[in-house]
C-alpha angles and dihedrals in degrees: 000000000000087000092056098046088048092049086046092054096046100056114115096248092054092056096050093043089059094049099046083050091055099048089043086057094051097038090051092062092055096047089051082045085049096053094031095046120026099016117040095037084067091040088050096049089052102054084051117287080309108167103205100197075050096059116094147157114234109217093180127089097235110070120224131204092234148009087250090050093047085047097058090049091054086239106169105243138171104231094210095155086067090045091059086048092055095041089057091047099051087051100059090043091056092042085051089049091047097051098042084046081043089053099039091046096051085039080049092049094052107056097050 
């Protein structure tokens, strides 16, 4: 059984499983940085000085200065100002994925 799951783990696809999940996991915190940090701060100043983790839906009766605020309190709240953040990250991620699949399918092409 420990042969096999040697054998398993050392096949080509495995490995590169486990490097592409690596990377994806690196890339997707740059990404998150990216929004969080370069993109939304400009958005946000446009619409206003508007902070959109910041952003939220009470859902409690008692109103709080802040999310953080509402948080402590256990308030029940919809973060949709985080949901915007992570709309905006997934889409970058897929447009990234599209264009390297998009690269590696025409150099593909190319070479049959």
């Amino acid at each position: 059984m420990l042969r096999e799951f040697k054998e398993f783990v050392m096949r080509g696809g495995v490995v590169e499983l486990a490097v592409a999940l690596v990377i994806g996991v690196a890339f997707g915190k740059i990404v998150a940085s990216l929004v969080n940090d370069i993109i939304m701060p400009p958005i946000g100043l446009l619409l206003g000085g508007v902070d959109f983790k910041a952003l939220y839906l009470n859902l409690g009766k008692e109103s709080y200065e802040s999310l953080e605020a509402a948080t402590a309190a256990g308030a029940p709240v919809v973060r949709y100002g985080l949901f915007i953040n992570n709309i905006l990250d997934f889409l970058i991620v897929a447009f990234t994925i599209f264009m390297v699949i998009r690269t590696f399918t025409r150099a593909k092409k190319k070479t049959a």
